[in-house]
C-alpha positions in Angstrom: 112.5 91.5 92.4 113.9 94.8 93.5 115.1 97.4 90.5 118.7 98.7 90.1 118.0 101.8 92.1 116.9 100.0 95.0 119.6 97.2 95.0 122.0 100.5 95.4 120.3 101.6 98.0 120.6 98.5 100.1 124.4 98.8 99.5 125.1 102.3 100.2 122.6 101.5 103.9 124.5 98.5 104.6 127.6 100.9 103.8 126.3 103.6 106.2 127.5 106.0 103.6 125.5 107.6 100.7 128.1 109.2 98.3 126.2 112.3 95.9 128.9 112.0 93.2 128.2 110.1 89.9 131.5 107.9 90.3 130.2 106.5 92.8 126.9 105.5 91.6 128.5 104.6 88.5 131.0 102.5 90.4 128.4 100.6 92.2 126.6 100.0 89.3 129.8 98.4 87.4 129.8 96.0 90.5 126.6 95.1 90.6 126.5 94.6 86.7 129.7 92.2 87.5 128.1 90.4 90.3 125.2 89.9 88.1 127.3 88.6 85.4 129.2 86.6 87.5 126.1 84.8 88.6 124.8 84.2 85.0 127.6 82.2 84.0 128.2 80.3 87.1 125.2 77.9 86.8 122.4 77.2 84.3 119.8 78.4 86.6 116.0 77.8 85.5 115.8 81.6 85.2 118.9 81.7 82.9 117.6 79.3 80.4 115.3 80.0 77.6 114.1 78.2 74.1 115.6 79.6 70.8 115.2 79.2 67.2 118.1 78.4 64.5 117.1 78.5 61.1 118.6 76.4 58.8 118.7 76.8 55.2 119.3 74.3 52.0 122.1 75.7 49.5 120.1 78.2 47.5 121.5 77.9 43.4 120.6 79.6 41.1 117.9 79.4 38.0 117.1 80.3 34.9 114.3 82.5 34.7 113.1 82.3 38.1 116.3 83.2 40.4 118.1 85.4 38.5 120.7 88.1 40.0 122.1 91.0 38.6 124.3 93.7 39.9 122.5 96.7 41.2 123.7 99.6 39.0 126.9 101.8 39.9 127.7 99.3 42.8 129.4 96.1 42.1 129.3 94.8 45.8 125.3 95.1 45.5 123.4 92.3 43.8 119.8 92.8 42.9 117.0 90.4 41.2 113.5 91.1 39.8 112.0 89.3 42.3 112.3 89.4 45.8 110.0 86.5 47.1 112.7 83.8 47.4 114.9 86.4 49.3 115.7 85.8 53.2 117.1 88.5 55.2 118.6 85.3 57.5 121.6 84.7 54.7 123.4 87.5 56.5 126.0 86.2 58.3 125.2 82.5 57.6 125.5 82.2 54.0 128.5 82.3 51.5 127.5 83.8 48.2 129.5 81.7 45.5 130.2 83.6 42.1 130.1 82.1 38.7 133.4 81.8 38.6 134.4 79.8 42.0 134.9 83.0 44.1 133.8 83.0 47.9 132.0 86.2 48.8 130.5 86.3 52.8 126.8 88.2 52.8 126.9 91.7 54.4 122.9 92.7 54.6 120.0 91.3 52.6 117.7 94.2 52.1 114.2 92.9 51.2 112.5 96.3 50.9 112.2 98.3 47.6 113.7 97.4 45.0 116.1 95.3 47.1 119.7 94.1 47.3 122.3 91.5 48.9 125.5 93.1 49.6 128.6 91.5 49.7 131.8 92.0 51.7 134.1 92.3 47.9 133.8 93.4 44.9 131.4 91.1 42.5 133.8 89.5 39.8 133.0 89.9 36.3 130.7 87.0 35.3 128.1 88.5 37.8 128.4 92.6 36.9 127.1 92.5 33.4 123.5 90.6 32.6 121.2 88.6 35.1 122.9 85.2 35.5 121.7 82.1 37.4 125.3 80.7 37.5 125.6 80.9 41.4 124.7 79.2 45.2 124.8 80.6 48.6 126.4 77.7 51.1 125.5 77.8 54.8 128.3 75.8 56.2 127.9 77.5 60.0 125.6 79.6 61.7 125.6 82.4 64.1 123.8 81.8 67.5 121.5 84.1 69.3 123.7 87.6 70.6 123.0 86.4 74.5 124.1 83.0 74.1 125.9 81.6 77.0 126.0 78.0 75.9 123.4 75.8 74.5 122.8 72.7 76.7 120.8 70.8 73.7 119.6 70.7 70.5 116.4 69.4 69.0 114.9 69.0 65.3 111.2 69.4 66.0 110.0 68.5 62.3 111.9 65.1 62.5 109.6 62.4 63.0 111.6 59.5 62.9 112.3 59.9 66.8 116.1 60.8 65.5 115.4 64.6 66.6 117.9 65.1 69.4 120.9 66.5 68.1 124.5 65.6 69.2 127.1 68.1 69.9 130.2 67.1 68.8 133.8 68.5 69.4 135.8 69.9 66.7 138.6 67.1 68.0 136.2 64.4 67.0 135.1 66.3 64.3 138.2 66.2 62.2 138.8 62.2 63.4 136.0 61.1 62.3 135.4 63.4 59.4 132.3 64.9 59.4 132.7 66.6 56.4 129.9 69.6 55.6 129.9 68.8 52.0 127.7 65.5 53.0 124.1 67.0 52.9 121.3 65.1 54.3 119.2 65.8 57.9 121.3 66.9 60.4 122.8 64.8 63.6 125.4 66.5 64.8 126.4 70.1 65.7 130.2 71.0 66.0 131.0 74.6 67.9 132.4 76.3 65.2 134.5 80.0 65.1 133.0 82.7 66.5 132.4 85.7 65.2 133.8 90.0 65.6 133.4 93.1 64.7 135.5 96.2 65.4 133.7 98.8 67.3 134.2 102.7 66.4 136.7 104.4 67.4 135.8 108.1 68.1 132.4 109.4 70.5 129.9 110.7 68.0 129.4 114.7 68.0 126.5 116.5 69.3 124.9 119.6 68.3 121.2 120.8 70.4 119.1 123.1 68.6 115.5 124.0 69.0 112.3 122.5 66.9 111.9 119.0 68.7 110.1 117.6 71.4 112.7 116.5 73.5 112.2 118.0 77.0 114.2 120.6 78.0 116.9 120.3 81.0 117.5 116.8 80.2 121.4 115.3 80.4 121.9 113.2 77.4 124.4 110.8 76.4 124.9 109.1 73.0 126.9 106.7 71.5 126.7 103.8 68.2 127.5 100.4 67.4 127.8 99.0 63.6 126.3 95.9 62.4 126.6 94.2 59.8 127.2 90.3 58.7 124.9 89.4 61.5 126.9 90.9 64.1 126.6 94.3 65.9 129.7 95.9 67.7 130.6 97.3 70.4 129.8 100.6 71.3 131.8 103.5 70.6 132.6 106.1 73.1 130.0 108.5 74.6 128.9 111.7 74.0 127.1 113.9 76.1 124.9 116.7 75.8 122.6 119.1 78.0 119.5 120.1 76.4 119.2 124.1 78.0 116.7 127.4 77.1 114.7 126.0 74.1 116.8 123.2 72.6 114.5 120.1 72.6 116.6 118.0 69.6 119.8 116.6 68.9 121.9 116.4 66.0 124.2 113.2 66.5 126.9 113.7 63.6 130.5 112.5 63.5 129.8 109.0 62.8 132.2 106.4 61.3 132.0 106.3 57.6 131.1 103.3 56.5 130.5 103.1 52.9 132.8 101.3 50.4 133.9 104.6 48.6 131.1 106.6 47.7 128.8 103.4 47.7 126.6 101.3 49.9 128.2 99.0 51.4 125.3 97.3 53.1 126.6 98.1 56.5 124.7 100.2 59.0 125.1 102.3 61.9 122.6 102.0 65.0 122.4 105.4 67.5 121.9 104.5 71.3 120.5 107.0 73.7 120.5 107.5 77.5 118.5 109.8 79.5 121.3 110.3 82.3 118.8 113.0 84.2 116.3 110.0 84.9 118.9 107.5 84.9 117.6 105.4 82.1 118.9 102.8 80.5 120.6 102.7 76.5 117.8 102.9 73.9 118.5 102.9 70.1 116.8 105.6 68.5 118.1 104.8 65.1 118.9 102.6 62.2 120.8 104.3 59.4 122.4 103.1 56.5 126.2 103.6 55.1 124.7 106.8 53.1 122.4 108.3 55.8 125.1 107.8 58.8 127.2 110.1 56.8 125.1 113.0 57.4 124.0 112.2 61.0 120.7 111.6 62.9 118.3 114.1 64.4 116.7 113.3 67.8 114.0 114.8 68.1 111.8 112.7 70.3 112.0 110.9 73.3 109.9 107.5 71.8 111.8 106.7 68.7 109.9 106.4 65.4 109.9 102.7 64.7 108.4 101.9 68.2 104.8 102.0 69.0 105.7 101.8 72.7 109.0 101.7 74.7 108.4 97.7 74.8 109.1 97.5 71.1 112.4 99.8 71.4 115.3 97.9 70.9 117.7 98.4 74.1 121.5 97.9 74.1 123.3 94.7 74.8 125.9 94.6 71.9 129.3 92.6 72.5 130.5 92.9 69.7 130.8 88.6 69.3 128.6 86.0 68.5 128.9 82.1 69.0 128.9 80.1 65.6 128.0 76.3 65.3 128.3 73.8 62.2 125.7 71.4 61.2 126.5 67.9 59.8 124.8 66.3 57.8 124.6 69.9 56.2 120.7 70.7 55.6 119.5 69.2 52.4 116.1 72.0 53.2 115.0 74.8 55.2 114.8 73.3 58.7 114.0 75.1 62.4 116.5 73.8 65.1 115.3 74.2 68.8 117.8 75.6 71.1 117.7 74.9 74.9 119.7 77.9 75.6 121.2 79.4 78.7 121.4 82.6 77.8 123.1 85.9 79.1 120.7 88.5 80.7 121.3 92.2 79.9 122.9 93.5 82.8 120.8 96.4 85.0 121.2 99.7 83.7 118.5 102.0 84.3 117.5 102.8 87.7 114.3 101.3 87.3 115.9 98.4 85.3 115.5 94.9 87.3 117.1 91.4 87.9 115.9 88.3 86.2 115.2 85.1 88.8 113.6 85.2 91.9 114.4 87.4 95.1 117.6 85.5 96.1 119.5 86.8 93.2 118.7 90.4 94.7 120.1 89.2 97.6 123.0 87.6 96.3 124.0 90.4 94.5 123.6 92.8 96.9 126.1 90.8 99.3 128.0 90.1 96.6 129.2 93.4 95.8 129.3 94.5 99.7 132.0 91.6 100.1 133.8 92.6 96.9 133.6 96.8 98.7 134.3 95.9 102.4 137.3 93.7 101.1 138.5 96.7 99.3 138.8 99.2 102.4 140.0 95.9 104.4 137.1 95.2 106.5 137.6 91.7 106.5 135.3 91.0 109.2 131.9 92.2 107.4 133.5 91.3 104.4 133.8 87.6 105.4 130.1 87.2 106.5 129.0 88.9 103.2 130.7 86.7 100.9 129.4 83.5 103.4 126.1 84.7 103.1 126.6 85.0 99.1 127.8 81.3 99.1 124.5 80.6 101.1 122.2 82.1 98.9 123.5 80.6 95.6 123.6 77.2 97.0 119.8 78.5 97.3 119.0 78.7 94.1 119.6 75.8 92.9 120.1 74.5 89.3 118.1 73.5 86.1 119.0 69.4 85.3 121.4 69.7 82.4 122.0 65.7 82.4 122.2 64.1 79.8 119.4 61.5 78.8 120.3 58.2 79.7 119.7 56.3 77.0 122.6 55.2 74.7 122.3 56.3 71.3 123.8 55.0 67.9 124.8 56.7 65.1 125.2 55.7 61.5 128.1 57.1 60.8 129.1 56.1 57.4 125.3 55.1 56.5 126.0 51.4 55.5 125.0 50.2 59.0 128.2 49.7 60.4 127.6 51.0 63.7 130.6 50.8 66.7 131.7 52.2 69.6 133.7 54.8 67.8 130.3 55.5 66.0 128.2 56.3 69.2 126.5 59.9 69.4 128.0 60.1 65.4 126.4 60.4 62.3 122.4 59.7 61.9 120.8 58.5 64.7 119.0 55.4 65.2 117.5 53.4 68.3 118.7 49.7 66.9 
């Protein structure tokens, strides 16, 4: 496999032209980013497919004593509890806090550090801001699927042992006709594509101030910009700012970011800084986390390894979308269960020079021909853009394709668990081999 800067360069000799302004580059590398993309979601390639893990959780209620939750103080949306142990950062996203008193609250960020805190998307109700109370659940009536999820081609309950551990997927149409209704809680059979999932990206390019005191190496190009998360999902990114690092500034100041606190408070949300070394053409790197407080006064860069990595393998790199898959379960776990995924998943597109493709060589290739045919077409060269778009059709039928059939034996489901099974019941309810 060939990196991004040499996949350009095969396009730009092929082009017999080698163009020394950024647009250009940058235009290439949209195409090639496309072409990628393009060939991701085309086929479930054995390069393209990888094994997840879903979590699921049993309701958690409340309990005298033992799971107790209070509000934290001078923040009604916060909820804190003497102890943390039976806390699980997972909930974000998935879970539906339910108040005392019937009302629906979705589950910003579950903070397990410190002192701790679950913040939610409203304002607690009364029953909940005074003394600790046990009169609650969380529900998890859907959850979200991996950020880079394409599709999932199946689904497997490894802890079943009953031979009932493939999973089902089942279309909301059949769904609602044959009412698989998520209040019915038992081992789950079935899993119905649900809603996705959003959040709004910023709006504005964060601001940048150098200054001297850091470590950051002098003469670099810099560009920033940030995403939000929150509720399991991180946005889009905002716009970009960038920045020139000249005489002795060596640090950044990123300011300017959106306010995201609910007033003056908390609000569980957070704010994560991407950087990009433009000079050596390296790809988008968070260099921080901050919470709804901190982002209000800004981050300072001040070094070109972040602080929470020990190496540049364990930085986080950007990919956000600002949308996540969701999927339902029925029955609705009755415990904490792990669901395999068989996933074909979306690769993060090339965007540091050195950055390269996923698969074997012919996906260089393919690319590479790709976007030549999409160019030549484009100054109407028709010619050498018909026999690069042939030779792109060659080398996908190339790569051939992981077996997505389906298993061929017929199973029955249970539907209605009185062991009335019929047609309308196949691939429904619990499984069984009889």
């Amino acid at each position: 496999m060939q990196s991004l800067s040499h996949i350009l360069s095969r396009i730009t000799d092929d082009l017999a032209f080698d163009p020394k302004l950024q647009r250009y580059t940058d235009s290439l590398t949209r195409r090639v980013q496309t072409a990628y993309r393009r060939l991701a979601s085309s086929n479930p390639y054995e390069f393209f497919i990888r094994v997840a893990t879903l979590q699921l959780y049993a309701e958690v209620t409340g309990l005298e004593g033992t799971r107790e939750l209070t509000s934290v103080p001078g923040n009604t949306r916060a909820l804190t509890s003497a102890d943390l142990s039976w806390w699980d950062a997972g909930w974000a996203g998935n879970g539906t806090f339910i108040g005392e008193d019937g009302t629906e609250y979705g589950i910003v960020r579950v903070d397990t550090t410190g002192s701790g805190a679950i913040y939610l998307d409203a304002e607690v109700a009364a029953p909940l801001s005074g003394s600790a109370t046990y009169g609650w659940s969380i529900e998890f009536r859907s959850y979200l699927l991996p950020g880079d999820t394409h599709r999932v081609l199946g689904y497997r309950d490894d802890q079943s042992d009953d031979g009932s551990g493939r999973m089902v997927s089942v279309g909301q149409r059949a769904a609602e006709r044959m009412w698989l209704d998520p209040d019915h809680t038992g081992t789950p059979g079935n899993v119905v594509a649900d809603e996705g999932a959003q959040r709004r990206a910023p709006l504005a390019a964060p601001t940048l101030t150098p200054s001297g005191g850091g470590s950051l190496p002098t003469g670099r190009k810099l560009s920033y910009r940030y995403t939000i998360l929150g509720q399991g999902l991180e946005s889009a990114p905002s716009p970009e700012a960038t920045v020139k690092l000249t005489g002795l500034n060596s640090r950044v100041s990123v300011g300017g970011l959106e306010d995201i606190r609910w007033g003056v408070l908390d609000s569980g949300l957070q704010v994560r800084v991407y950087r990009r070394d433009l000079t050596l053409k390296g790809p988008w790197m968070a260099v921080a986390t901050l919470s709804a407080p901190d982002a209000v006064a800004g981050h300072t860069d001040n070094t070109l390894l972040p602080t929470y990595a020990s190496n540049y393998d364990d930085a986080i790199y950007d990919d956000p979308e600002g949308t996540r898959q969701r999927s339902r379960f029925y029955l609705t776990a009755d415990a904490d269960r792990a669901i395999s995924l068989r996933l074909w998943f979306r690769p993060r597109p090339p965007q540091g020079a050195s950055d390269m493709l996923r698969g074997p060589g012919a996906v260089d290739d393919y690319v590479v021909n790709s976007v030549l045919a999409d160019v030549l077409a484009g100054v109407a060269s028709t010619t050498h853009a018909g026999r690069a778009e042939e030779a792109t059709g060659n080398l996908k039928s190339s790569l051939g394709s992981s077996d997505v059939r389906h298993l061929p034996r017929s199973w029955k489901r249970d539907l209605y668990g009185d062991g009335r099974p019929s047609h309308r019941d196949r691939n429904l309810g619990t499984p069984s081999r009889s």
